[in-house]
C-alpha positions in Angstrom: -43.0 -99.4 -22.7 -45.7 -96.8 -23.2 -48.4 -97.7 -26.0 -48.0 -95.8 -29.2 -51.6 -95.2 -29.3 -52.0 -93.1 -25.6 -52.0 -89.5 -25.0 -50.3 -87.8 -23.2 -50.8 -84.4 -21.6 -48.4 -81.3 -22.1 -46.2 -81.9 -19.1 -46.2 -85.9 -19.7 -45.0 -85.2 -23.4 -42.5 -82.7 -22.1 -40.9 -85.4 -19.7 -41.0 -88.4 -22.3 -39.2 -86.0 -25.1 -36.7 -84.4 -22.1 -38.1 -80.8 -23.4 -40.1 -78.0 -22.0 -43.7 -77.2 -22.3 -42.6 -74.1 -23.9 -41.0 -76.0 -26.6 -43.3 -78.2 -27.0 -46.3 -74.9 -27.5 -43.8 -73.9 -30.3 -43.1 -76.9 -32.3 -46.9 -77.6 -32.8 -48.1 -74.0 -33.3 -45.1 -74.0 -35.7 -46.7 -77.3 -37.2 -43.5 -79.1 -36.8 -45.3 -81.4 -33.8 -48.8 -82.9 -34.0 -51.1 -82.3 -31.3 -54.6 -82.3 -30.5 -57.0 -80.1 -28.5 -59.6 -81.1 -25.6 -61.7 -79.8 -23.9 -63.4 -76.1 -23.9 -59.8 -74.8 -22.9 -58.3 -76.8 -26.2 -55.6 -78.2 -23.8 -52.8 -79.9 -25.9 -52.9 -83.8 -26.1 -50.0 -85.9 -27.4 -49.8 -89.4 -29.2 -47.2 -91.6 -27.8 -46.5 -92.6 -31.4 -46.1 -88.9 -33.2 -43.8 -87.8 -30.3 -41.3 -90.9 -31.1 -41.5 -90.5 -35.0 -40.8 -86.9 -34.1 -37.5 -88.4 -32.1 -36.6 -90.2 -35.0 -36.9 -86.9 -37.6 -34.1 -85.6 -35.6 -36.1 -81.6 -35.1 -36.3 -82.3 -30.9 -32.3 -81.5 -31.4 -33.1 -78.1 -33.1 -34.2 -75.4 -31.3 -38.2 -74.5 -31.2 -38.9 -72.0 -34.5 -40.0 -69.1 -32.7 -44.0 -68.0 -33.0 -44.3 -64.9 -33.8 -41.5 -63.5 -31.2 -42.9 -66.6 -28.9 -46.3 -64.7 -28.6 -48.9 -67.6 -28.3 -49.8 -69.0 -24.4 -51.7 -70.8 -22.9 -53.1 -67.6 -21.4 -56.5 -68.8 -22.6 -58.3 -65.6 -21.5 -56.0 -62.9 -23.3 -55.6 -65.2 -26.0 -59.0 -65.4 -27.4 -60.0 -61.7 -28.7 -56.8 -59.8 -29.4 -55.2 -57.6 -32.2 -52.6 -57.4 -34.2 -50.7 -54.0 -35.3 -48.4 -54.2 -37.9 -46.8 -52.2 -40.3 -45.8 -53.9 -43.3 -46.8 -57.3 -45.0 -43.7 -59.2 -43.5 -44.5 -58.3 -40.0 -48.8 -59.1 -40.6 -47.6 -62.9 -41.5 -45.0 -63.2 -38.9 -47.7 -62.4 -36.7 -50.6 -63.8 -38.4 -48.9 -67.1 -39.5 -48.9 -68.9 -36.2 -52.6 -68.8 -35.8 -53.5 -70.0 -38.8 -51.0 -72.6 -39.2 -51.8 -74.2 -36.1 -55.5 -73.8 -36.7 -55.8 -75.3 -40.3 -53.0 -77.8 -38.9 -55.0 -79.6 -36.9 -58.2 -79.3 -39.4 -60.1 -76.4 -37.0 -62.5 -74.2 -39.3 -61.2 -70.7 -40.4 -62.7 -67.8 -41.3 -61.1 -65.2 -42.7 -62.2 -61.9 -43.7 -60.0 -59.9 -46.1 -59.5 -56.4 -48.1 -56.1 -56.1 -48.1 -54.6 -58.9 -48.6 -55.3 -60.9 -52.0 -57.3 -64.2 -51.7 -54.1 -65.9 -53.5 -51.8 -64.0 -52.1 -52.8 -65.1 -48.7 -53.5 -68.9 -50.1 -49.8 -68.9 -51.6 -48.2 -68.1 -48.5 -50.4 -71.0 -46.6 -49.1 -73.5 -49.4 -45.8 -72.3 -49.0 -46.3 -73.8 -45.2 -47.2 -77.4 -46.7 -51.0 -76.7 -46.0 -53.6 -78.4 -48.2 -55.0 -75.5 -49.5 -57.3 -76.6 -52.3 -59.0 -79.9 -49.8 -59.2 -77.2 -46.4 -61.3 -74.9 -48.9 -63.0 -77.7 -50.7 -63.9 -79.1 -46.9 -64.8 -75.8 -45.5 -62.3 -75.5 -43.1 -60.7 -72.6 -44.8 -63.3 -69.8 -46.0 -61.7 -66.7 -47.4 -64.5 -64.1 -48.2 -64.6 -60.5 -48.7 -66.2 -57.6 -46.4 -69.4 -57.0 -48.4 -70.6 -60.4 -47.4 -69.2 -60.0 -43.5 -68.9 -56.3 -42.2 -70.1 -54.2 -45.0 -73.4 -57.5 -45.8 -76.3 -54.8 -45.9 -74.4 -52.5 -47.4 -73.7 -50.5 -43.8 -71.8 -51.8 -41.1 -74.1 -52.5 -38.1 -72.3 -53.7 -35.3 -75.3 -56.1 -33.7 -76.1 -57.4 -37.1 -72.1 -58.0 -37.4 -71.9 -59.9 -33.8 -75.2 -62.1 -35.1 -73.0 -63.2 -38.2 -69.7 -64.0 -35.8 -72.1 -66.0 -33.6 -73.9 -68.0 -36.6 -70.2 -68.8 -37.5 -68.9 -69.9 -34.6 -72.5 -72.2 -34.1 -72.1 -73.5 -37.0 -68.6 -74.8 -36.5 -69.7 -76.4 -33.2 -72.8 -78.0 -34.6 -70.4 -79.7 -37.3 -69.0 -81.3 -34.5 -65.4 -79.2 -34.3 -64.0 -78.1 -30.6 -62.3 -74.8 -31.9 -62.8 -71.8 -34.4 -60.1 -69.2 -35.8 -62.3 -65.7 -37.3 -59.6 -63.4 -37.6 -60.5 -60.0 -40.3 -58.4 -57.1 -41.7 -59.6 -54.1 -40.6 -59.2 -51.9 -43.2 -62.8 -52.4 -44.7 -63.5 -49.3 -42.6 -61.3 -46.7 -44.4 -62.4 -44.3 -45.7 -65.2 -43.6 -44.1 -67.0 -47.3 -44.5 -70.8 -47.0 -44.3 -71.6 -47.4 -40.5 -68.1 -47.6 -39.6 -68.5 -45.3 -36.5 -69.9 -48.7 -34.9 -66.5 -50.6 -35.4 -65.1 -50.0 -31.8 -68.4 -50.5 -30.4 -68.4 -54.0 -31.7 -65.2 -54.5 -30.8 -66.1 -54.4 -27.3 -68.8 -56.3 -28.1 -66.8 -59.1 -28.9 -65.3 -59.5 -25.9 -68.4 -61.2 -24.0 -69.1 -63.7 -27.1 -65.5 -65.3 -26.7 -66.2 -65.5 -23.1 -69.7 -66.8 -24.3 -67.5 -69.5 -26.5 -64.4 -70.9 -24.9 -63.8 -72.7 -28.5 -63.6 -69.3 -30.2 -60.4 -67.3 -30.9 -60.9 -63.6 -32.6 -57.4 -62.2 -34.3 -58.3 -58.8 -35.6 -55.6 -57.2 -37.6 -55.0 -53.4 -37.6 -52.1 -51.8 -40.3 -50.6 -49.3 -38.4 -49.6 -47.0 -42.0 -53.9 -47.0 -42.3 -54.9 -46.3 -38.9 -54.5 -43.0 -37.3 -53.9 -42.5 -33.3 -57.1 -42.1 -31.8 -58.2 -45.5 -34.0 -55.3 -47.4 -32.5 -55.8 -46.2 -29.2 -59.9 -48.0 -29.5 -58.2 -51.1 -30.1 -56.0 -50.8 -27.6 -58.9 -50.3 -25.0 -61.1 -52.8 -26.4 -58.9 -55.6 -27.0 -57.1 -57.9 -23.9 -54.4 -58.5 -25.8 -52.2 -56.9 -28.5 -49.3 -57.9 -30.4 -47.1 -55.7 -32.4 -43.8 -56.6 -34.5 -41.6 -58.0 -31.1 -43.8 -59.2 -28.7 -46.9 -58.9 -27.1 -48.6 -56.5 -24.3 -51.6 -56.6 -22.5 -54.6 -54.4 -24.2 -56.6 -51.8 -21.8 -59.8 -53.8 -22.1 -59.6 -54.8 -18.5 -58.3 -51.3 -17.5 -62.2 -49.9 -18.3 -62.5 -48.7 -21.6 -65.0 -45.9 -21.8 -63.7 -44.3 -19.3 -60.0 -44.5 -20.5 -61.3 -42.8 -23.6 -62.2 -40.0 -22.4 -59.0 -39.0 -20.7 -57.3 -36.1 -22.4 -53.9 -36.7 -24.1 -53.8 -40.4 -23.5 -53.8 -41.6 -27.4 -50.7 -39.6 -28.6 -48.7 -41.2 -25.7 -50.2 -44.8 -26.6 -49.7 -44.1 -30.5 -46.1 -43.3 -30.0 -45.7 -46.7 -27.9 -46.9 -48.7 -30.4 -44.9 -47.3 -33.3 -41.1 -47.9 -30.8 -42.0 -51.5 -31.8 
């Protein structure tokens, strides 16, 4: 008889409970199964005791709610700077919902940074989930502030002063002794015509060697695709690893070279009408 109290990896949770691992990512980014994260990589640890009380609710029978179209991995090096496009509210918290539940779950610090969406608009939906809304604010895990004291601080978006404040964030977390971070930011503080905001893609990119600078930090950047106009979603697309629209997710161009994909003639339309079949 295994001891209540030991952990148990992924794989050994996944034999005791007769599931998959793929189940198992989906119940606890779901928030229907308790995990915790190790390591630099956060890799999944189990308690023998929350996977039998999990037995005994009766949900191992159902089948796995489905994350955002199943769109989180383990793919820890796509998964850490990516974007979201959407095109209405519904589909930015199907996509949105998983990270943050998952995060604030298992007591990670978040950061959010919003314009469009309502401070308790975005805390109603989170109470909705059974989130402790009022004590992960009143702990600091949950920090919803606007873009004039983030991107727009000075006044002017300034892309170096911007990746300082992402840094001191993520530090900050890490000196209060947490493992992982969530920053994830609406990007629609740039239109119209944002102070500075010809810098925005150029920090994008910029991004891309902090998260590989902190394994604990994941970067959700959200994009509404009614706001943004071709040659805008064709710079996410080339600086971001990862992006996930309304049915699944696709690989960015980051890795493809991004300046130079930028320059070629024609490519945006032909990207811009991809992302819009979703």
């Amino acid at each position: 008889m295994l001891e209540k109290q030991r952990f148990l990896t992924i794989a050994e949770a996944a034999e005791f409970l007769h599931v998959s691992e793929t189940s198992l990512r989906r119940w606890t980014n779901s928030g229907y199964l308790r995990c915790f994260r190790v390591g630099v990589r956060g890799e999944r640890r189990f308690l023998v005791e929350d996977l039998l009380e999990f037995v005994a609710s009766g949900k191992v029978q159902q089948e796995p709610p489905s994350t955002a179209s199943g769109i989180i991995a383990d793919t820890v090096s796509q998964e850490r700077h990516l974007c979201l496009f959407f095109r209405n509210q519904v589909e930015q918290w199907q996509m949105l919902r998983p990270y943050l539940v998952e995060h604030l779950g298992a007591n990670v610090p978040v950061l959010y940074i919003q314009d469009s969406t309502p401070p308790e608009r975005l805390m109603e939906l989170l109470r909705a989930e059974g989130l402790p809304v009022d004590d992960l604010t009143g702990r600091g895990l949950l920090r919803i502030i606007p873009p004039d004291q983030a991107y727009l601080l000075t006044g002017q978006f300034d892309a170096q002063r911007m990746l300082a404040f992402m840094e001191s964030a993520i530090l900050a977390a890490l000196a209060a002794g947490y493992h992982r971070v969530l920053l994830t930011g609406e990007m629609t503080w740039s239109l119209p015509n944002a102070p500075g905001a010809g810098g925005m893609m150029d920090y994008e990119a910029l991004l891309n060697p902090l998260v590989d600078k902190y394994p604990e930090v994941t970067i959700v950047c959200q994009y509404d695709l009614r706001r943004f106009d071709g040659p805008s979603v064709l710079d996410a697309l080339l600086t971001h690893p990862s992006v996930h629209v309304a049915s699944r997710q696709v690989a960015g161009f980051y890795s493809l070279g991004a300046a130079s994909l930028r320059r070629k003639e024609g490519f945006a339309p032909s990207l811009f009408r991809f992302s819009h079949k979703e």
